[in-house]
N, C-alpha and C positions, 0 to 999 in steps of 0.2 A: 346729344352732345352735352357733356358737361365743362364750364368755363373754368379751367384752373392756371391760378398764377405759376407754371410751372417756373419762371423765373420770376427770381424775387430784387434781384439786386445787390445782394448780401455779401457776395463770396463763399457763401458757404457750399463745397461740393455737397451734393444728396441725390441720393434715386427715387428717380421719376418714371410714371409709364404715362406716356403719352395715349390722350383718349384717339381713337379711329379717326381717322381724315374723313372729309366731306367725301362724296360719292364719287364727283370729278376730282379728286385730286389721290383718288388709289391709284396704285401701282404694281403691275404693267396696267396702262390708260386702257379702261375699256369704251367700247364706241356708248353716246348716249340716244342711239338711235329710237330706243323708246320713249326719252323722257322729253325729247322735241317736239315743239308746237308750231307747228308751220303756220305761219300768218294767214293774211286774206290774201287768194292770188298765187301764192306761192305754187300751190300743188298745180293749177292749170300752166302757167309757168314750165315747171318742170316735166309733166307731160309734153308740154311743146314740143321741148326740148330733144327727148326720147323719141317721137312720131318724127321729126324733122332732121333728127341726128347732126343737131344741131351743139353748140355750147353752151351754156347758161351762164349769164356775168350777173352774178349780185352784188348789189350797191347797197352798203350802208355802213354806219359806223362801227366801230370795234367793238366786238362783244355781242351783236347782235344779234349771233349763230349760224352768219355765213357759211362757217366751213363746217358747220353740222351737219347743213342739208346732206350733202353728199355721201355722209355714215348712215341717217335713215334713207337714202333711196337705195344706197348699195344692198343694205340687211335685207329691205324691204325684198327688191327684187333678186336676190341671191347671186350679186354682181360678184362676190370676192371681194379679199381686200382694197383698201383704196392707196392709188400711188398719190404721192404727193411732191408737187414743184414749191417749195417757196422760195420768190421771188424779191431779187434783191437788184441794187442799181447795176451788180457786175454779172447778173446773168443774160444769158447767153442760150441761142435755140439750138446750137451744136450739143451744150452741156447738157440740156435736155433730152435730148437725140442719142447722144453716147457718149461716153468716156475713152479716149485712148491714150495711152504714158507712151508716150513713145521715147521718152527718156529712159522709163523703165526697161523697156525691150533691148534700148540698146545697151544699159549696163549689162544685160542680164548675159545678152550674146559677148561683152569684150571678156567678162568675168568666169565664160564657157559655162551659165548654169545653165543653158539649152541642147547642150549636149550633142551639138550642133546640127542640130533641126531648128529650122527656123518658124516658129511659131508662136501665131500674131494672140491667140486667143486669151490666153492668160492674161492679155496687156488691154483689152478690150471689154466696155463693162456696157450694158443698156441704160440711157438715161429713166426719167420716168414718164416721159413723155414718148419716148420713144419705143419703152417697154408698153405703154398703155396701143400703140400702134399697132400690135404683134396678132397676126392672126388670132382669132378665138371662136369660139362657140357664142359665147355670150358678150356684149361689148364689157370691156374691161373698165374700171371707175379711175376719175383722175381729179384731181381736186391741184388747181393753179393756185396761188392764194398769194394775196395784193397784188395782183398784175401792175398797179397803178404804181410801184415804186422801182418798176422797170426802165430801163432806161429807155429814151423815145422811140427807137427803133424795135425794140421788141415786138410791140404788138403787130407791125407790118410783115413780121418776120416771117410771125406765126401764119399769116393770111394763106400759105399756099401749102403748107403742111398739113391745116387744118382743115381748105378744101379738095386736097387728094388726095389724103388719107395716106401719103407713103412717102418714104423719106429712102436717100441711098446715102451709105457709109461707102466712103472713098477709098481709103484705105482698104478696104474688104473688097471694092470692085477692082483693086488690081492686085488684090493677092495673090500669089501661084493658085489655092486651094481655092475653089468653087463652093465648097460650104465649110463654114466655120458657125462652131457651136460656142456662142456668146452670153455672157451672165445676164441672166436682167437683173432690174432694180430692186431694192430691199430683197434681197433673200441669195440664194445660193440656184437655183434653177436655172436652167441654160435652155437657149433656143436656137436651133440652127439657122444659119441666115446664110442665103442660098447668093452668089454674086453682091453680096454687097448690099440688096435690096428688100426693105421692110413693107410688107403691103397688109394693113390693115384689110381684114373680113369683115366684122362687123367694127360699125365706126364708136370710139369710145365715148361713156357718157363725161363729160368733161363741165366741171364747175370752177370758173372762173372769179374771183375777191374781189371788191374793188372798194375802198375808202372814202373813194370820190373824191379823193386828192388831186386830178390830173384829167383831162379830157382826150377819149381816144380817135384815131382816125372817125371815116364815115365806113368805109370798105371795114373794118374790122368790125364795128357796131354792126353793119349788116349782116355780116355772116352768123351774129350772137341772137340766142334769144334773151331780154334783160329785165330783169326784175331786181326793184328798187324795196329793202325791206322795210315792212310799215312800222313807225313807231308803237314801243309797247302798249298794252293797253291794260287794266288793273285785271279786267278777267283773263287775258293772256295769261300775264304773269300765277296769276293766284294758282292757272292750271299747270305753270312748269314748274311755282315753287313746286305744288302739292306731290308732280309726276319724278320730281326729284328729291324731296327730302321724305315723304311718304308721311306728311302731317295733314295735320285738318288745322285749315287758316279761320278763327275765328272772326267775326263782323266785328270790324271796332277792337281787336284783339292788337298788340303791338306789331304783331308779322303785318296784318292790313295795313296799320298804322305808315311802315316802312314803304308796305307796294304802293300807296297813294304817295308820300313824298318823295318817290324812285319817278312816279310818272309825272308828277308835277315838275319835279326837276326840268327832266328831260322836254317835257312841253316847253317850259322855259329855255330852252338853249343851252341847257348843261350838256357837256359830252362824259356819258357815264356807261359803261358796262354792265350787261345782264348779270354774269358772274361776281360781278360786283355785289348786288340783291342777292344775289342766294348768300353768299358770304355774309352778309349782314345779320342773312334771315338764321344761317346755321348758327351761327351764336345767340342771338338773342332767339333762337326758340328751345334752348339746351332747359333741361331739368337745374341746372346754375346759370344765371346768366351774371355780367358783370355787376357789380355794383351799381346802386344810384350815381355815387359819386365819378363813376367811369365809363356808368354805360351810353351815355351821349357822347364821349371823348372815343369810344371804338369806332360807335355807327361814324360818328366823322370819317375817322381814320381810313372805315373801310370804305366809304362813300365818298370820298374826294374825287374833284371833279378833274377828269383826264387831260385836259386843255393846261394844268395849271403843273407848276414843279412840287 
């Protein structure tokens, strides 16, 4: 990468080409399932997980690569893509489960575009929790992500869905029609759902976020297996800069420089993002980097501590 002031401040319009984006930040996002360095612990962890067809809740602060794990385990083990819930104070275990407009159905019936058949399927979508439920061959991938900014009741919600693996839509058990072929999540695919009722075959592998902003039941913690991610350590990081910018980190070189005052921070109580360090590291390791006069005002800029406005 090379560092160019492509704005100057000037007003003056001019053509610019902007050098290549960092590796996470191409577009359409591809998984970084290789360039991930699973801590100590992590991998027996997730084993668990899989053997016990259990959940995984990881704990740790943002940026950590929570929600990685579950793009190298899927690749790994040829899970398919991963559905994902993120989790806000106004979700909800229905909206997870399904979607159904049923305001749309009924415009649809006053306004005759049903051509008067009455049918529900169109108005019917699978959440992605609910999609992750869906018979398979193989368990399907589900990545939860900040469970802990749920509102209080959510996680109790989940407790009985996630130990019988099957959920029944209401509205489809008293349809006239006995099966109705339903969208699932992210994509255009439909599944037939026979009475109403979704019964997971194999049970999905499920990663659950957690900030450690909030404390959960005891019944929910029991059902999870949990792992808490270990703070960085400088040969960590030296291994995911290197597995993502595809550089060689000099001893004593400014990139080391940056990995030692990333984990120094951090030791110290700083709340700082992984992604944060590579950002740093991809400009000041470009064939230009900023000036003397600025290049301590980026690493700032890019290393400011997340606790703070």
């Amino acid at each position: 990468m090379t560092w160019s002031p492509y704005y100057t401040g000037d007003g003056v319009p001019r053509d610019v080409e902007l050098a290549p984006p960092p590796p996470w930040r191409t577009f359409p996002r591809r998984a970084m399932a290789k360039e991930f360095q699973p801590p100590a612990g992590l991998v027996e962890s997730v084993n668990a997980a899989l053997h016990l067809r259990r959940p995984l809740l990881l704990t740790g602060p943002a940026g950590s690569g929570k929600s990685t794990v579950i793009e190298q385990v899927a690749s790994e083990l040829k899970l398919g893509g991963v559905l994902r819930w993120h989790i806000t104070s106004r979700s909800t275990l229905t909206d997870a489960l399904y979607r159904y407009d049923a305001l749309g159905r009924i415009h649809a019936q006053r306004l005759g575009q049903s051509g008067g058949v009455d049918n529900i399927a169109p108005f019917m979508q699978l959440g992605p929790l609910g999609t992750a439920l869906l018979p398979s061959d193989q368990p399907n991938a589900l990545l939860i992500d900040e469970v802990d900014k749920s509102d209080l009741d959510l996680p109790s919600d989940l407790l009985d869905v996630l130990e019988r693996g099957e959920f029944e839509i209401p509205e489809l058990a008293r349809y006239q029609e006995d099966v109705v072929s339903v969208r699932q999540w992210g994509g255009d695919e439909h599944h037939d759902i026979e009475r109403g009722r979704v019964r997971c075959t194999q049970f999905p592998f499920i990663v659950m976020t957690s900030n450690g902003e909030r404390d959960f039941p005891a019944a929910f913690l029991r059902r999870c297996i949990r792992y808490t991610m270990q703070p960085p350590t400088v040969s960590l990081l030296r291994q995911m800069i290197m597995a993502h910018l595809q550089i060689d980190i000099e001893d004593g070189g400014p990139v080391q420089d940056l990995v030692e005052e990333f984990v120094a921070r951090v030791d110290g109580g700083d709340s700082l993002a992984i992604d944060q360090l590579l950002n740093a590291v991809h400009v000041m390791s470009g064939t230009t980097v900023p000036g003397d006069g600025r290049r301590q005002y980026v690493v700032e800029l890019l290393m400011r501590e997340l606790s703070r406005a």
